[in-house]
MDAnalysis code that builds the backbone (N, CA, C; Angstrom):
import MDAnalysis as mda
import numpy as np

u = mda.Universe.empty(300, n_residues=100, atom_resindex=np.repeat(np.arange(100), 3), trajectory=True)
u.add_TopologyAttr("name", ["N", "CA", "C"] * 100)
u.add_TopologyAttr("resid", np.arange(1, 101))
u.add_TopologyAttr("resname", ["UNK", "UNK", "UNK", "UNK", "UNK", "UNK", "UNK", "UNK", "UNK", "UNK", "UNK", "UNK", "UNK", "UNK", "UNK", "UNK", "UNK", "UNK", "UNK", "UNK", "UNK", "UNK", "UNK", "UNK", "UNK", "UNK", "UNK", "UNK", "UNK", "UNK", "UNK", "UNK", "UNK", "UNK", "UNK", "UNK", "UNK", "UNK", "UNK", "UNK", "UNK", "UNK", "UNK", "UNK", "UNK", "UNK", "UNK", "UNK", "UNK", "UNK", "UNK", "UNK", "UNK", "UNK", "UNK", "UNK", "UNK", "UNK", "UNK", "UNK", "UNK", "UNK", "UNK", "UNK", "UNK", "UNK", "UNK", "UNK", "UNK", "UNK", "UNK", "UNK", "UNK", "UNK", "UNK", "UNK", "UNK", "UNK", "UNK", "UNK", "UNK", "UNK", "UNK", "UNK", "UNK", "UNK", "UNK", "UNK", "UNK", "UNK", "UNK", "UNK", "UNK", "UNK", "UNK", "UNK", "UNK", "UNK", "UNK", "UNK"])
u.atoms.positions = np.array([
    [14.790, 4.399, 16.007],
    [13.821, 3.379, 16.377],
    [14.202, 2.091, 15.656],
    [14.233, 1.180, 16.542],
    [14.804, -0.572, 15.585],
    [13.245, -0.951, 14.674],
    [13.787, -1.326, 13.636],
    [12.669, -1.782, 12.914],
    [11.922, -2.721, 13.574],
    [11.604, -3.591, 14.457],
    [10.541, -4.299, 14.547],
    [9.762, -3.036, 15.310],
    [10.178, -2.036, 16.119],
    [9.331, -0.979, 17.198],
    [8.980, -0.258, 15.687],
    [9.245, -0.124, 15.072],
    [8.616, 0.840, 13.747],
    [7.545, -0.002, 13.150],
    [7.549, -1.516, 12.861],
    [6.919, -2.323, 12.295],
    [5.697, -2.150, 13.100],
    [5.723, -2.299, 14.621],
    [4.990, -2.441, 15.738],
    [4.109, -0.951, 15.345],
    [4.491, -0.016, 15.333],
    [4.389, 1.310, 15.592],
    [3.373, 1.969, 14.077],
    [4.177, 1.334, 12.698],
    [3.285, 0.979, 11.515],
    [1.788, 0.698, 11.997],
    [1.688, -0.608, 12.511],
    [0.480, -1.560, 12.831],
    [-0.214, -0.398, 13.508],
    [0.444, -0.151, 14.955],
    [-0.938, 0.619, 15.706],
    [-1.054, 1.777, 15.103],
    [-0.427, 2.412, 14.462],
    [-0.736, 4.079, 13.725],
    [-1.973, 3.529, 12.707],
    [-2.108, 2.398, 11.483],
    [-2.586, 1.970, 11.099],
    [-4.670, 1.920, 11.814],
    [-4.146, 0.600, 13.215],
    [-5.325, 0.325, 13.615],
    [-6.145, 1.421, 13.557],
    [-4.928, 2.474, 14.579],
    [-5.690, 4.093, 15.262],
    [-5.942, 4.843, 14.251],
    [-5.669, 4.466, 12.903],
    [-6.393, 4.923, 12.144],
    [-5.916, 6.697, 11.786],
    [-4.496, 6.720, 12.785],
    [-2.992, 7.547, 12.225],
    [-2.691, 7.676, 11.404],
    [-3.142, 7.901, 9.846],
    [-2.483, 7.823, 8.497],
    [-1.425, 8.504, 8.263],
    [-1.512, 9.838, 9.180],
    [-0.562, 10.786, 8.915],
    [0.822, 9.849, 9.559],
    [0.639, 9.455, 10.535],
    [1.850, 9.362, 11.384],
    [2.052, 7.650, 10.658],
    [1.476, 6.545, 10.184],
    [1.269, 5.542, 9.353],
    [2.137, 5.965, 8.098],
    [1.943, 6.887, 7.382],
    [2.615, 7.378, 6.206],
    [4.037, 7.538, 6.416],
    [4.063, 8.368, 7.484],
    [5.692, 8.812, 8.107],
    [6.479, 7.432, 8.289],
    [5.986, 6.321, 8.804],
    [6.725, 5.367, 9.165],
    [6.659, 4.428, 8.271],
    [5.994, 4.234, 7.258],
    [6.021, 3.544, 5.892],
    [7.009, 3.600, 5.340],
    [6.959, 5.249, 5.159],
    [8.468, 6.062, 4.009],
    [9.271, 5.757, 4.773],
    [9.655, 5.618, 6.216],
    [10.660, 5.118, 6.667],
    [10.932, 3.933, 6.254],
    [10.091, 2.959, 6.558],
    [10.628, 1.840, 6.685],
    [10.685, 1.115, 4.620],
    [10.177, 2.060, 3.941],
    [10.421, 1.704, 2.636],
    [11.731, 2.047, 2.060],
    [12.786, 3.059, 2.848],
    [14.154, 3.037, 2.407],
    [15.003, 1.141, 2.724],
    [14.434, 0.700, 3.703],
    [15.600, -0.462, 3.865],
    [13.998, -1.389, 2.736],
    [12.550, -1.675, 2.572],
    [11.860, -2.225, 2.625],
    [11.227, -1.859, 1.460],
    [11.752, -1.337, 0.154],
    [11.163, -1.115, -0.901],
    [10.815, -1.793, -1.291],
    [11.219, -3.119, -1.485],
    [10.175, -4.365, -2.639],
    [9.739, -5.148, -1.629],
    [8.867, -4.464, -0.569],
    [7.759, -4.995, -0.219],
    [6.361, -4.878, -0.120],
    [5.493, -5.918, -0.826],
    [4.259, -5.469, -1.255],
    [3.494, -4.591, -0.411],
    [3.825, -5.185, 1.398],
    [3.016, -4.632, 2.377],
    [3.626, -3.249, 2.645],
    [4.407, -2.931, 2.484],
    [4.710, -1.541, 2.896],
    [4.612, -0.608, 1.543],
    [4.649, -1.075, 0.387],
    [3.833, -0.310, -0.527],
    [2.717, -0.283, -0.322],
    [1.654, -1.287, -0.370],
    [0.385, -1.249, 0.225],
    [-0.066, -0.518, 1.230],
    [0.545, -0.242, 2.239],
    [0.178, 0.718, 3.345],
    [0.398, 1.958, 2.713],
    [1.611, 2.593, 2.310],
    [1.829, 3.638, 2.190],
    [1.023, 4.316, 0.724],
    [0.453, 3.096, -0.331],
    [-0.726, 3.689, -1.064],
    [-2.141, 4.120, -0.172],
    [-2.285, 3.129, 1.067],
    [-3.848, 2.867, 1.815],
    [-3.645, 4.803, 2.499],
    [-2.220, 4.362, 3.144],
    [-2.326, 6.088, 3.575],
    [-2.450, 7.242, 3.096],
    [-2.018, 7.035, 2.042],
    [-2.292, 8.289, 0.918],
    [-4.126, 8.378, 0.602],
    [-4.368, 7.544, 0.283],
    [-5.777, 7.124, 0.013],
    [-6.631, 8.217, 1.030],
    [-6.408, 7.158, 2.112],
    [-7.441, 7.792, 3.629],
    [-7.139, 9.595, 3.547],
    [-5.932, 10.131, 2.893],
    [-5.093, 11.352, 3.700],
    [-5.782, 12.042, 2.533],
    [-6.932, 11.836, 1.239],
    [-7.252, 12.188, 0.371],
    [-6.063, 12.537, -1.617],
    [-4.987, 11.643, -0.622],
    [-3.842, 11.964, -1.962],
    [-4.069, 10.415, -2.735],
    [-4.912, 10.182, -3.189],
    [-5.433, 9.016, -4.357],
    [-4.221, 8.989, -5.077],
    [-4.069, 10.526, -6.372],
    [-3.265, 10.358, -7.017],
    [-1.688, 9.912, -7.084],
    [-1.180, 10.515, -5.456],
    [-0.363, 10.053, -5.343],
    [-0.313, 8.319, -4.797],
    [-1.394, 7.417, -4.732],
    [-1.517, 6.567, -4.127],
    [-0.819, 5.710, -5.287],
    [-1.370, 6.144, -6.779],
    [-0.999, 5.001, -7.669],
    [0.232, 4.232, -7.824],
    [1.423, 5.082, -7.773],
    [2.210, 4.357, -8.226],
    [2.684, 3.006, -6.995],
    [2.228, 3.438, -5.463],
    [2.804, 2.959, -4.489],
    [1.526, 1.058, -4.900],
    [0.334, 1.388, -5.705],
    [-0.570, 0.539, -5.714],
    [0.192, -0.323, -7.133],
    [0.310, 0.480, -8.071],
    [1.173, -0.484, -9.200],
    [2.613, -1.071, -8.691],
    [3.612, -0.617, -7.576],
    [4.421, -0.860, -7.196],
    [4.148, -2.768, -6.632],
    [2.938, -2.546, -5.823],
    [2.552, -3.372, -5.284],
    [2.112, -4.721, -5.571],
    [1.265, -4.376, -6.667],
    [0.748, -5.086, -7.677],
    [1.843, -5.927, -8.302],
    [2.852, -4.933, -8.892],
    [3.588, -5.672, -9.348],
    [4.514, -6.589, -8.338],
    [4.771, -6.401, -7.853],
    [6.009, -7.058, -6.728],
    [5.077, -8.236, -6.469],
    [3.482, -8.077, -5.781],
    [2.769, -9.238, -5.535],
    [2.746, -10.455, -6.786],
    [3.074, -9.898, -7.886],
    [2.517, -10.640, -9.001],
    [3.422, -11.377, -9.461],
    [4.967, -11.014, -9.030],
    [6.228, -11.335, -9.451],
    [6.504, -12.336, -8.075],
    [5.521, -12.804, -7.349],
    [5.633, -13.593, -6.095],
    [5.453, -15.231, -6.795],
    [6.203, -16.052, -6.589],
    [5.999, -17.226, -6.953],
    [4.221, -17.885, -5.998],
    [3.603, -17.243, -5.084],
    [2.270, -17.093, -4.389],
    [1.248, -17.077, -5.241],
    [1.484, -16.251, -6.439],
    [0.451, -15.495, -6.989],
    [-0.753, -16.465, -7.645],
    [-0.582, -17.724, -7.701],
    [-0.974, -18.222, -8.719],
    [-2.487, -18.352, -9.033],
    [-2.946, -18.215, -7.861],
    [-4.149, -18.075, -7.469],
    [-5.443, -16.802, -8.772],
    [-6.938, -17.745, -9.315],
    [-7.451, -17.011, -9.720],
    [-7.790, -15.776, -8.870],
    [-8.562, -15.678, -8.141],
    [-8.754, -14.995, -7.268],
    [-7.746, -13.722, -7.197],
    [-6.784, -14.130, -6.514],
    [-5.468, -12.762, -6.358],
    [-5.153, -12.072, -7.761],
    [-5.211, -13.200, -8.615],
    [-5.034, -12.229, -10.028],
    [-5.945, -11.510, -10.545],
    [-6.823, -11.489, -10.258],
    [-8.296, -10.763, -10.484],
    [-8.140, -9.787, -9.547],
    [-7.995, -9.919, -8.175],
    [-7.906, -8.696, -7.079],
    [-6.378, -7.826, -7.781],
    [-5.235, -8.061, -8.587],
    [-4.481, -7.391, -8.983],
    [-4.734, -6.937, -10.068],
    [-5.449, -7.643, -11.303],
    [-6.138, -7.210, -12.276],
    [-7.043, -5.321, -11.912],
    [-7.507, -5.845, -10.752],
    [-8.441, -4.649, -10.230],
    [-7.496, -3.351, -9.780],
    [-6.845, -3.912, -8.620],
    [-6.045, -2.591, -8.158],
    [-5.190, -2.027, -9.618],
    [-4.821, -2.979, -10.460],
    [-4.056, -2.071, -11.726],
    [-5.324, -0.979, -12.077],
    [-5.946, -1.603, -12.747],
    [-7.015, -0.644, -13.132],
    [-7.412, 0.618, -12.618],
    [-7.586, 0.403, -11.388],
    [-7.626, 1.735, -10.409],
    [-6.622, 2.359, -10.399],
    [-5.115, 2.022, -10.422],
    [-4.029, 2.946, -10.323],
    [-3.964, 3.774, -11.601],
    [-4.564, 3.151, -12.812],
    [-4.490, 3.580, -14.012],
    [-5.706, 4.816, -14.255],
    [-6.457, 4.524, -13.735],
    [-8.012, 5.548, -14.250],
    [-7.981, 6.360, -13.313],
    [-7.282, 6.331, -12.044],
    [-7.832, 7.187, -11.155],
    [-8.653, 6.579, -10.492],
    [-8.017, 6.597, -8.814],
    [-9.074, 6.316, -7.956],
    [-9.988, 6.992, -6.985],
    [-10.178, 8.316, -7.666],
    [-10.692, 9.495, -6.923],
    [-12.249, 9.035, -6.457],
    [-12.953, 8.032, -7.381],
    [-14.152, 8.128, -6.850],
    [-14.452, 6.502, -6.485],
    [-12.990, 6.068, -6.550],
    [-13.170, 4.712, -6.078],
    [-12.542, 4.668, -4.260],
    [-11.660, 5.718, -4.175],
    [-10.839, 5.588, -2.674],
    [-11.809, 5.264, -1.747],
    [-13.085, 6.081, -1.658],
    [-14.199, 6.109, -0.436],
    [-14.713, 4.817, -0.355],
    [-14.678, 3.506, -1.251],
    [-14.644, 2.184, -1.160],
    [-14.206, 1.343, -0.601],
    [-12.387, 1.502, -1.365],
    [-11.065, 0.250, -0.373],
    [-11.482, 0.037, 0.554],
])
């Protein structure tokens, strides 16, 4: 599958609310697409929904960090929303997932 039909295919597994099949095409597309915030981000959100929190963290600190190392970041706001997701990757987001 060419990456933009996977990108495409990401999105609607996503909308439809596909985590399983969302997850599958994440890990795909995170071999060429590892230091990207959004495809870490998805592939923590999918873990999340799929009840694997724990495994969500590192894909959420992955994220965090890469976002933070963005010349973008500068913003109070976003650093506070990364401030947060650290925290959660750190304590456990078992009784925070049913939130995101």
């Amino acid at each position: 599958m060419k990456e933009s039909a996977s990108f495409a295919a990401l999105a609607l597994a996503i909308d439809n609310q596909d985590y399983e099949r969302g997850l599958e095409l994440a890990m795909g597309l995170s071999e060429n697409y590892h230091a990207s915030v959004y495809i870490q981000f998805t592939i923590a959100l999918c873990l999340i929904q799929l009840g694997r929190a724990d495994a969500a963290k590192v894909h959420l600190e992955m994220a965090a960090f890469l976002f933070s190392s963005c010349q973008d970041s500068a913003s109070i706001e976003i650093d506070t929303w990364l401030a947060i997701l650290r925290l959660l990757a750190r304590t456990g987001l078992t009784s925070t997932a049913s939130k995101l």
